[in-house]
C-alpha positions in Angstrom: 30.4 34.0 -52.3 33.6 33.2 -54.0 32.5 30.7 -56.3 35.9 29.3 -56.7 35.8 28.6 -53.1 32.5 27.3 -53.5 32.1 23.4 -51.8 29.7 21.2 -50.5 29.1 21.4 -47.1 28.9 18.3 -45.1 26.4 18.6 -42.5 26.9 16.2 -39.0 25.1 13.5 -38.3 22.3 14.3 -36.2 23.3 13.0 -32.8 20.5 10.0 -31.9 17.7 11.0 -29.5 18.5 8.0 -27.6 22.1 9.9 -26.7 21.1 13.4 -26.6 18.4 15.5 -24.9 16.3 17.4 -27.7 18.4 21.1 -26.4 21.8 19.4 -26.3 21.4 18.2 -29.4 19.8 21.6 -31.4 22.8 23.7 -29.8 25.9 20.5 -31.3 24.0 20.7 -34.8 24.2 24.5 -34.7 27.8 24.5 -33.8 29.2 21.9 -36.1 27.2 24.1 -38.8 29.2 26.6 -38.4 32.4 24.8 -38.0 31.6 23.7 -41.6 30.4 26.8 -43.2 33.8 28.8 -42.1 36.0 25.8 -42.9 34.2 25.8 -46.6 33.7 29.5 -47.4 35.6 32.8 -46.8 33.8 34.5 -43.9 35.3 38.0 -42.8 35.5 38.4 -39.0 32.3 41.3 -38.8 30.2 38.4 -40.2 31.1 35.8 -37.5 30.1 37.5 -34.1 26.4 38.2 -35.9 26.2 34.4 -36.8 27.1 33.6 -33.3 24.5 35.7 -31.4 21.8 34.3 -33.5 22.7 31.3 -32.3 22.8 31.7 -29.2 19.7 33.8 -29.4 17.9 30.6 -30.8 19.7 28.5 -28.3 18.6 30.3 -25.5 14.7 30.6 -27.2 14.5 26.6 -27.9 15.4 26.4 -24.2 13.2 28.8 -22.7 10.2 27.3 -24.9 10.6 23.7 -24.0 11.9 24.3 -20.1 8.2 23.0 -19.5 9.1 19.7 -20.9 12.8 19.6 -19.4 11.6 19.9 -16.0 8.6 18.0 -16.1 11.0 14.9 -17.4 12.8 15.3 -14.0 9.8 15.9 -12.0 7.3 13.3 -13.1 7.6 9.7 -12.6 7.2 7.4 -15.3 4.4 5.2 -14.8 6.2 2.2 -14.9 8.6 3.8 -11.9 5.2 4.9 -9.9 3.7 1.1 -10.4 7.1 -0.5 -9.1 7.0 1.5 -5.9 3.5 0.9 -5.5 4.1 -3.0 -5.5 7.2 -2.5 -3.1 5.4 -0.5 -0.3 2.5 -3.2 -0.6 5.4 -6.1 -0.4 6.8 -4.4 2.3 3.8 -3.6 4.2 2.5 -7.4 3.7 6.0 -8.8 5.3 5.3 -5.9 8.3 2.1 -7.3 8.6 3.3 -11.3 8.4 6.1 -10.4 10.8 4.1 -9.0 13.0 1.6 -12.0 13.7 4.3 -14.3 13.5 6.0 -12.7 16.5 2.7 -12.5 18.5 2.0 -16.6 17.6 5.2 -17.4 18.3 5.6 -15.4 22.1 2.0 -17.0 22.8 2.6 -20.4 22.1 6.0 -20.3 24.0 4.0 -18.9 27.3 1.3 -21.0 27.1 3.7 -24.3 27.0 6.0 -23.2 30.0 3.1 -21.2 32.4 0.5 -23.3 34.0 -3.3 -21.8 33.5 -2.4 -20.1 37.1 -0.2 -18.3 35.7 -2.1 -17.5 32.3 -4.9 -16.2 33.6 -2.2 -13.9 36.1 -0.8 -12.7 32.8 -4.3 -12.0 31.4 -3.8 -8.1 31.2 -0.8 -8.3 29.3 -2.2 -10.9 26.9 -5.1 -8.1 26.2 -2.7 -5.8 25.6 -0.7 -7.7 23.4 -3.5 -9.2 21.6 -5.3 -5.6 20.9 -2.1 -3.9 19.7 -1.1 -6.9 17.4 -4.3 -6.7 15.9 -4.6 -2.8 15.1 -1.1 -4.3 12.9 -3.0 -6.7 10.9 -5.2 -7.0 8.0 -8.4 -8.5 8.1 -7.1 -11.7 7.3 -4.6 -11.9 9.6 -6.7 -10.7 12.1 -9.2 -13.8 11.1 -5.5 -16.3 12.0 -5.1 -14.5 15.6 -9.0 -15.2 16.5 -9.1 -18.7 15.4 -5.5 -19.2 17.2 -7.2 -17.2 20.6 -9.8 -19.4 20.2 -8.4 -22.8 19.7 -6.4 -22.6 22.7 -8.9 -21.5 24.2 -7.5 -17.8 25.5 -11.1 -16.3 24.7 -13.5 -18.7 26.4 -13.9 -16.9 30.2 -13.6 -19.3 32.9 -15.9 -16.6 35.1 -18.4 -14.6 34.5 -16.4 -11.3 36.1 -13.0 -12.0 33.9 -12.7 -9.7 31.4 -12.6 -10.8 27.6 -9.4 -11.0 26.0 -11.3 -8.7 22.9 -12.8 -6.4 25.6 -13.0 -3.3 23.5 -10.8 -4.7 21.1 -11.4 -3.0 17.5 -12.1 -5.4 15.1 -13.7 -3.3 12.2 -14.3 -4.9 8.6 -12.3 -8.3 10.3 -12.7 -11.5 8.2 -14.1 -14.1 10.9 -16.1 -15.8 8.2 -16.1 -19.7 8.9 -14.6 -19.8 12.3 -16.3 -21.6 15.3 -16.5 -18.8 18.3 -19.2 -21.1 20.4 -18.6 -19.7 24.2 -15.9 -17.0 22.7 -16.2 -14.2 25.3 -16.6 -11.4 23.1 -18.0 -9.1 25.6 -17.2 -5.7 24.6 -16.0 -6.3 21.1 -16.0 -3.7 18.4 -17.1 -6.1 15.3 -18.8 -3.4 13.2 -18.8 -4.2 9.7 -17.2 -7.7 10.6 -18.0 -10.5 8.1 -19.5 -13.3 10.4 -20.9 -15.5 7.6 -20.7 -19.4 8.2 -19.6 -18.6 11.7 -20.8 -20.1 14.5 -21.7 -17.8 18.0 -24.1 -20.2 19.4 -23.2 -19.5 23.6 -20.7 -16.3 22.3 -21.0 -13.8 25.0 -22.3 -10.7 22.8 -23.1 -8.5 26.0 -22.2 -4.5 24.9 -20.5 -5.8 21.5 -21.1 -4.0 18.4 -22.3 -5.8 15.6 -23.7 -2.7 13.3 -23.6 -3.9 10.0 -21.9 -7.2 10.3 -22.9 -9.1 7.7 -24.6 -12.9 8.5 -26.1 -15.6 6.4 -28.0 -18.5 6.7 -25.4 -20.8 8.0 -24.6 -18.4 10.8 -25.6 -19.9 13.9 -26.7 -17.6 16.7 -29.0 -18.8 20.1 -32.5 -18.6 19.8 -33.0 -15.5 21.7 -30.7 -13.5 19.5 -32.6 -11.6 16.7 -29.8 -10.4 14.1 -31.3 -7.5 12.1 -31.7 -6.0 16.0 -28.5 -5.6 16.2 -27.9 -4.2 13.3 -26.6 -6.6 11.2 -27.6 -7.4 7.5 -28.0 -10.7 5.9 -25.4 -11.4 2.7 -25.7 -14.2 0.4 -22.1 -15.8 0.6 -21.5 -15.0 -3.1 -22.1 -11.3 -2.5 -19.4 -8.9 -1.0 -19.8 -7.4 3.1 -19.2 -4.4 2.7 
């Protein structure tokens, strides 16, 4: 080196991470090196194209080593990405859910105030229709508002013996009915396997062909007196525990 030529060479600043990927930023440092060293020292023009395929020799091995890493940050979801969508499908599948059964109570309540019980009881097959598709929609909560609302206006208490039930195979698995007062409900039919029926009251409930496997019943459920529960295959459950 001609040490009358000689300087110091500035190096650039290293450009942040924050603005840069780790690649972009090895192959700018690399060429702003070399606009300094042939700015500060005498370089013949033999010497330059060597200099330049190593660097693009490194360039190119830098990017094949970390190409792992560089598609992997396009690929993966952060974890704070993969929890946001998480809590937006289960938003969006609540407000499904609480548009559904707001549609169903509102369509009811509007029939059963301009039809007379004539006319009701006429309608009866597309009220089971209704009520079973709404309810393969719903939660088990919600599934707990539509009974009490059936049975409060009194759409599942029979008025003969050969009427069908409004529930009549209706699938009510792992439902929350817990509390609610079905005595005389018509639930003839009824799938309410795994159904928590704690605190609820069936005393008259027409049971006929239901299925109650493990259902889960405690000592304020009230049943008649000829109904046996663990025949039916439903376990007891203190109210503190889980059904399950």
């Amino acid at each position: 080196m001609n040490t009358q030529r000689q300087e110091i060479i500035k190096l650039p600043k290293v450009v942040e991470a924050t603005e840069a990927t780790p690649l972009r930023s090895y192959v700018i440092r690399n060429i702003e090196i070399l606009k300094s060293v042939i700015i500060s020292i005498e370089i013949t023009k033999e010497a330059i194209i060597p200099i330049i395929l190593s660097l693009m020799i490194g360039a190119i091995a830098f990017f094949l080593l970390n190409w792992g890493n560089i598609t992997n940050q396009f690929h993966e979801p952060s974890p704070q990405f993969t929890e946001f969508s998480g809590n937006h499908l289960e938003l969006t599948a609540n407000y499904h859910r609480q548009a559904i059964l707001s549609d169903y109570l509102k369509t009811m309540t509007q029939t059963l105030l301009q039809d007379s019980p004539q006319q009701i009881r006429r309608k009866s097959a597309i009220f089971r229709a209704m009520t079973q598709s709404t309810l393969q929609e719903l939660d088990p909560e919600r599934q707990r508002y539509l009974i009490m609302f059936l049975q409060d206006v009194k759409l599942l208490q029979a008025s003969s013996q050969r009427e069908p039930s409004l529930l009549l195979g209706a699938n009510l698995t792992g439902a929350n009915l817990q509390g609610i007062n079905l005595r005389y409900a018509n639930l003839q039919g009824t799938n309410l396997s795994s159904v928590d029926l704690r605190g609820t009251d069936l005393r008259g409930a027409n049971l006929a062909n239901a299925n109650l496997t493990n259902s889960c019943y405690d000592s304020m459920t009230f049943f008649d007196k000829n109904i046996q529960p663990h025949t039916l295959g439903m376990r007891e459950v203190d109210i503190s525990q889980k059904c399950s």
